[in-house]
DSSP file (Angstrom, degrees, kcal/mol; ACC not computed):
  #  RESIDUE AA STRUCTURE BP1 BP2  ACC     N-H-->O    O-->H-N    N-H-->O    O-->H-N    TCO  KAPPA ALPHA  PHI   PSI    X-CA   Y-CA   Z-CA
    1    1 A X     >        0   0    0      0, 0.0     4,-1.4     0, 0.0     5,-0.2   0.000 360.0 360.0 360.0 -49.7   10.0    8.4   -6.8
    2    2 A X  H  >  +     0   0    0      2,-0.2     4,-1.6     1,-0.2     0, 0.0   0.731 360.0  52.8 -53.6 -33.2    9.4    5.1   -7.9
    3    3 A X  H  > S+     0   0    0      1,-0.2     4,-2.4     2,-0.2     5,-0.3   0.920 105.0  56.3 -65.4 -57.1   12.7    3.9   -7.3
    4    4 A X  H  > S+     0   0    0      2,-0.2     4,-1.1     1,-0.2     3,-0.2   0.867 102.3  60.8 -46.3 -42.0   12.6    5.2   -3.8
    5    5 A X  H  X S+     0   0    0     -4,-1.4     4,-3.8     1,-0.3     5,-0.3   0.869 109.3  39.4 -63.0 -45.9    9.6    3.2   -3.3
    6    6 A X  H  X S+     0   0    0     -4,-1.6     4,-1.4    -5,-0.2    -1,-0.3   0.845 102.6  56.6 -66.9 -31.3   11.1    0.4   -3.9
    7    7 A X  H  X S+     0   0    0     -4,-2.4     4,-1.9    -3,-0.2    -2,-0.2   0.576 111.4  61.7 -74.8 -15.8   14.4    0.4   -2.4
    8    8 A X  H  X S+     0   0    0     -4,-1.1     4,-3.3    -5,-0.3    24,-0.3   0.925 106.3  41.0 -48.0 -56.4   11.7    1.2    0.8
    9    9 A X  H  X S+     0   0    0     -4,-3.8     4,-0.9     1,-0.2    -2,-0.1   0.805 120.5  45.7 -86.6 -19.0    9.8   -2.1    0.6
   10   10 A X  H  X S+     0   0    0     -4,-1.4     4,-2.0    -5,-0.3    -1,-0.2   0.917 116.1  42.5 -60.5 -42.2   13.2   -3.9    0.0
   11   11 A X  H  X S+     0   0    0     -4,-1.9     4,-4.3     1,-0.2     3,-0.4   0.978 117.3  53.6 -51.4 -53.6   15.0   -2.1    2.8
   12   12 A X  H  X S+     0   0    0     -4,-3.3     4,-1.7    16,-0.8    -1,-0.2   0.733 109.1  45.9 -61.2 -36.8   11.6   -2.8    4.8
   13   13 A X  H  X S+     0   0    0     -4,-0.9     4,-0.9    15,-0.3    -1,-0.3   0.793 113.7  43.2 -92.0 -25.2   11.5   -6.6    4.2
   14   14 A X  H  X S+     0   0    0     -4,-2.0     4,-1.5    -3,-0.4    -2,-0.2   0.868 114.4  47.3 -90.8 -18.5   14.6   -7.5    4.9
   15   15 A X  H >X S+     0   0    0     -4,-4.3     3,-1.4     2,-0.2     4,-1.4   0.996 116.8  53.8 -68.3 -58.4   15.0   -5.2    8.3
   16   16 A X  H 3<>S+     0   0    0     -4,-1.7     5,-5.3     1,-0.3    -1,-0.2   0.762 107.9  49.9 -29.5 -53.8   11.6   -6.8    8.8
   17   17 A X  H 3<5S+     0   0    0     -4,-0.9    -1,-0.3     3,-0.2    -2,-0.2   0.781 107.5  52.4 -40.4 -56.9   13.4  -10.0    8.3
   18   18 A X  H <<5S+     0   0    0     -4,-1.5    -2,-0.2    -3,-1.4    -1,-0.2   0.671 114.7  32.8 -38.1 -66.4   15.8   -9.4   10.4
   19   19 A X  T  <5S-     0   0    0     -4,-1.4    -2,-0.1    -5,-0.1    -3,-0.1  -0.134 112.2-102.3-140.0  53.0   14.2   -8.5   13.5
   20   20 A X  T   5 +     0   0    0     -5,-0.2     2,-0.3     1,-0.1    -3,-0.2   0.841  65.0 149.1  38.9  70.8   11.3  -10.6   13.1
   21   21 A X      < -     0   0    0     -5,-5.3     2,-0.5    -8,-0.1    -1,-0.1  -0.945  29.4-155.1-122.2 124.5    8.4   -8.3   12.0
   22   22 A X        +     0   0    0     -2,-0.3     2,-0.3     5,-0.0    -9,-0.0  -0.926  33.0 126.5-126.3 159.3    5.6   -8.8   10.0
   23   23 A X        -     0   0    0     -2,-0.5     2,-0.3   -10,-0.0    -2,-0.0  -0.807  47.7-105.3 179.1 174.9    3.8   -6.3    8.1
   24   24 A X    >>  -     0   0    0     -2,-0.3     4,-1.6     0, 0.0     3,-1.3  -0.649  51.6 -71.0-107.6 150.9    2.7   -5.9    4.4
   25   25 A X  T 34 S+     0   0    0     -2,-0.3     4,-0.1     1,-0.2   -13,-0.1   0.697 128.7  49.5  -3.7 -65.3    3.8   -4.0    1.8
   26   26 A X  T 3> S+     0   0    0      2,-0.2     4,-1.9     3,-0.2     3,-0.2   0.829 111.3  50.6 -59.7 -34.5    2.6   -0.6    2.9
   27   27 A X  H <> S+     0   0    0     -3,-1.3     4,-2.4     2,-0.2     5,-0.3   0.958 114.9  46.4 -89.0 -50.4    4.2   -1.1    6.5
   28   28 A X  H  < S+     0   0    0     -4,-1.6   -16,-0.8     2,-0.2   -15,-0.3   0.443 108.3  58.7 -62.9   8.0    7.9   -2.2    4.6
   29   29 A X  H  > S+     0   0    0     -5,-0.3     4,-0.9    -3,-0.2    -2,-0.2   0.827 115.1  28.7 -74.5 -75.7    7.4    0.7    2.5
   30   30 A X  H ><>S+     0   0    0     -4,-1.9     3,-1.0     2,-0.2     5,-0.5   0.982 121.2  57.3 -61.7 -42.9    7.3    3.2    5.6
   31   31 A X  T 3X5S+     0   0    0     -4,-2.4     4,-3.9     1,-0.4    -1,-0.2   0.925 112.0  38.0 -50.7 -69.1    9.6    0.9    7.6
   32   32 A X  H 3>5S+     0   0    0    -24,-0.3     4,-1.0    -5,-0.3    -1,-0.4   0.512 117.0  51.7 -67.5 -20.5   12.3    0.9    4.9
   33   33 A X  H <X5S+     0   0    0     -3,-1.0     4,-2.9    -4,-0.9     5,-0.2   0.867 118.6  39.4 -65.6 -80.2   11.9    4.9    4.0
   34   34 A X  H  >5S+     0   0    0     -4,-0.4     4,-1.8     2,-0.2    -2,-0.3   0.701 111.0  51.1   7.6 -80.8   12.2    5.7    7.3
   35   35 A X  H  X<S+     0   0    0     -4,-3.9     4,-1.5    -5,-0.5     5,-0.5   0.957 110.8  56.1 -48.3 -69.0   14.9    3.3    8.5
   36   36 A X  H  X S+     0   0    0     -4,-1.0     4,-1.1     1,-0.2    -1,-0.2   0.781 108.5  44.5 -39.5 -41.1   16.9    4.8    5.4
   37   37 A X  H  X S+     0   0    0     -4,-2.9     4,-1.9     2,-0.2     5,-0.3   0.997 117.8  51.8 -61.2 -56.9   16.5    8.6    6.8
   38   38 A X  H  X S+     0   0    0     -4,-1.8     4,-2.5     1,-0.3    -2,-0.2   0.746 109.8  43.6  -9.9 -68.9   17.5    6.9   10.2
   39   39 A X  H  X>S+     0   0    0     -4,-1.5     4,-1.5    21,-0.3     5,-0.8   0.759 110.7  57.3 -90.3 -27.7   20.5    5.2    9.1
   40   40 A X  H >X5S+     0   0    0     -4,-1.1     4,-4.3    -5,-0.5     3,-0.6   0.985 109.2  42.5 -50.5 -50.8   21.7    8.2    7.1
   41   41 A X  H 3X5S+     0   0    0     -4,-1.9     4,-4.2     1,-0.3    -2,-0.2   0.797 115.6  51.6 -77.2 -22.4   21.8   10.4    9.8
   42   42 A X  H 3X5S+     0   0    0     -4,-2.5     4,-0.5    -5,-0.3    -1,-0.3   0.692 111.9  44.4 -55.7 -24.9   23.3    7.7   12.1
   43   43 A X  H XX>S+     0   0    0     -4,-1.5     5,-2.1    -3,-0.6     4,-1.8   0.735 111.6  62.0-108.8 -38.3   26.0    6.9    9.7
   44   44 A X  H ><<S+     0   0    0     -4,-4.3     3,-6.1    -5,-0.8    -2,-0.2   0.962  98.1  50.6 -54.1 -53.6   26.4   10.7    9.4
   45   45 A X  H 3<5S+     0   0    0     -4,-4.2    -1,-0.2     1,-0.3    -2,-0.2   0.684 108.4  52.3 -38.2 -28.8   27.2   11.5   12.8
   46   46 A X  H <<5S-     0   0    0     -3,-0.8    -1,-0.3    -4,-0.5    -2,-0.2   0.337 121.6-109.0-105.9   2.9   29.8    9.0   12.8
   47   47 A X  T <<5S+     0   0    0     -3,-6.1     2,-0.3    -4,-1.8    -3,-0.2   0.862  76.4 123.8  90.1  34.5   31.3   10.6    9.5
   48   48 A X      < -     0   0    0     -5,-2.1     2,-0.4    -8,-0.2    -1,-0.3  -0.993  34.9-174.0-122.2 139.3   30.2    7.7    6.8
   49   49 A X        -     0   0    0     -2,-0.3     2,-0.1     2,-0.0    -9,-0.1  -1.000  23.0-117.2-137.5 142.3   28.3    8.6    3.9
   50   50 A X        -     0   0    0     -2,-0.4     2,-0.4     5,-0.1     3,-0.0  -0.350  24.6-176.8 -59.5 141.1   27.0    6.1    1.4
   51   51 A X        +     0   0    0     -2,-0.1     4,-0.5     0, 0.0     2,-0.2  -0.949  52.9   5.2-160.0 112.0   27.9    5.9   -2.2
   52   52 A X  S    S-     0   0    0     -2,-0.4     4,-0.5     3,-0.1     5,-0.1  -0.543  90.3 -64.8 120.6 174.4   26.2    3.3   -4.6
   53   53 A X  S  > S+     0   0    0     -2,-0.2     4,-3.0     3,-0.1    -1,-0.1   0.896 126.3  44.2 -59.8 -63.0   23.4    0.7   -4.4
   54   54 A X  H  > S+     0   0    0      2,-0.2     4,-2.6     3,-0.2    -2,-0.1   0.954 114.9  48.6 -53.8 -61.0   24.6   -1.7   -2.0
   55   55 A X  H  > S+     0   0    0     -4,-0.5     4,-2.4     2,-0.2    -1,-0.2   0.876 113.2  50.8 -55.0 -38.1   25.9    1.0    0.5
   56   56 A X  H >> S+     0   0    0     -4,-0.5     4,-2.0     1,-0.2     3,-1.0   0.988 111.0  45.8 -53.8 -64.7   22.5    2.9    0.3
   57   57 A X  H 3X S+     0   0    0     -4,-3.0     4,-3.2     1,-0.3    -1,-0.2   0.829 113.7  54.4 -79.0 -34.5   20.5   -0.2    0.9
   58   58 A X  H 3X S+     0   0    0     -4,-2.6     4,-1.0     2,-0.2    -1,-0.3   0.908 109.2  41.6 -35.9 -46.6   22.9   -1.0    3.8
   59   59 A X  H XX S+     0   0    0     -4,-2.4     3,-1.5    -3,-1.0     4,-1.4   0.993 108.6  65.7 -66.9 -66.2   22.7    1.9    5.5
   60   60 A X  H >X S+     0   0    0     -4,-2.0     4,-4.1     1,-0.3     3,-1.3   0.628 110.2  36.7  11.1 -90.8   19.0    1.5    4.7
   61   61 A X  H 3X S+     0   0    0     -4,-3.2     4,-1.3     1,-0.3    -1,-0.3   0.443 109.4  53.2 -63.8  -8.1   18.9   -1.6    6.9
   62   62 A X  H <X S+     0   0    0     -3,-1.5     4,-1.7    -4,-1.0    -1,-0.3   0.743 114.4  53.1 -79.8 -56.8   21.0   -0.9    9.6
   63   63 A X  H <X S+     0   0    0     -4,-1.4     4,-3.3    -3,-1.3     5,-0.3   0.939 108.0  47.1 -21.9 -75.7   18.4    2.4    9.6
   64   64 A X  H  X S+     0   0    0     -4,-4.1     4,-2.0    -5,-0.4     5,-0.2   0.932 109.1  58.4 -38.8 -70.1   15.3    0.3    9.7
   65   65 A X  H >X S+     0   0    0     -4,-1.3     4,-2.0     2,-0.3     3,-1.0   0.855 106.3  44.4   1.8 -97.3   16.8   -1.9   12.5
   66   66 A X  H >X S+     0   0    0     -4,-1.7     4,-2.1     2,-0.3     3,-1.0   0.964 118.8  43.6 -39.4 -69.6   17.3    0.8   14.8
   67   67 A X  H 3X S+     0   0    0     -4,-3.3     4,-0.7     1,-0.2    -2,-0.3   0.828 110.4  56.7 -48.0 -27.3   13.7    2.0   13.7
   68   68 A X  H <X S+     0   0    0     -4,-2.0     4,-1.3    -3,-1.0    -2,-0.3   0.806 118.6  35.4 -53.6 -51.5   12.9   -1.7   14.1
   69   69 A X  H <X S+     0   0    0     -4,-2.0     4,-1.9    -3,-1.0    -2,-0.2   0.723 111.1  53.9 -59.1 -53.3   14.3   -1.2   17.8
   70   70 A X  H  < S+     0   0    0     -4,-2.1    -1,-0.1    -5,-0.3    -3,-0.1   0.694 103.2  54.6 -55.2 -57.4   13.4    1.9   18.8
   71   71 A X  H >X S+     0   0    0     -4,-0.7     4,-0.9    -5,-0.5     3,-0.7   0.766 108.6  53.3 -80.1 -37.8    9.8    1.5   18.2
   72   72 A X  H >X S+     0   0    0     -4,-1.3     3,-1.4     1,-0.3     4,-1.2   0.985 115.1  42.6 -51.4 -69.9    9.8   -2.1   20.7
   73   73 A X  H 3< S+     0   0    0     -4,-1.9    -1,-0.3     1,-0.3    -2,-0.2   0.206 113.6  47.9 -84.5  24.8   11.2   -0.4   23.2
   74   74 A X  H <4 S+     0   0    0     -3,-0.7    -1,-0.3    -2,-0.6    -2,-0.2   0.507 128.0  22.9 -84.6 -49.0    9.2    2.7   22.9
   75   75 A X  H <<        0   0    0     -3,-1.4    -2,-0.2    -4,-0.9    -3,-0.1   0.128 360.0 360.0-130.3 -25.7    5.9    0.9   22.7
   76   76 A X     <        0   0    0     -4,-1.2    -3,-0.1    -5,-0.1    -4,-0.1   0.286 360.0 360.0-127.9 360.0    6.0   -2.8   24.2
């Protein structure tokens, strides 16, 4: 649980990073849990599944992104 929260607010700060967001802790928390369901199901459809640290926390940000994305043009 803890772990997750953390690989959240990492995922979350650097997609934050990325596409130039800023938010606190709690908002790269959700950003970066989120993103990570995102990018799973994105990388499922297209029939890649993550295995490891690295890959997880890619897909992560590549997740986030798109939630990073999504939510502008939704919103703005």
């Amino acid at each position: 649980m803890i772990g997750s929260l953390i690989m959240g607010a990492l995922v979350g700060w650097i997609a934050g990073k990325l596409m130039n967001l800023e938010g606190g802790l709690l908002r790269n928390i959700v950003v970066g849990v989120i993103g990570s369901f995102v990018g799973s199901i994105v990388f499922g459809l297209v029939g890649f599944s993550a295995h490891g640290l690295i890959a997880n926390l890619l897909v992560g940000i590549v997740g986030a992104c798109i939630f990073i994305w999504l939510g502008r043009k939704l919103f703005h």
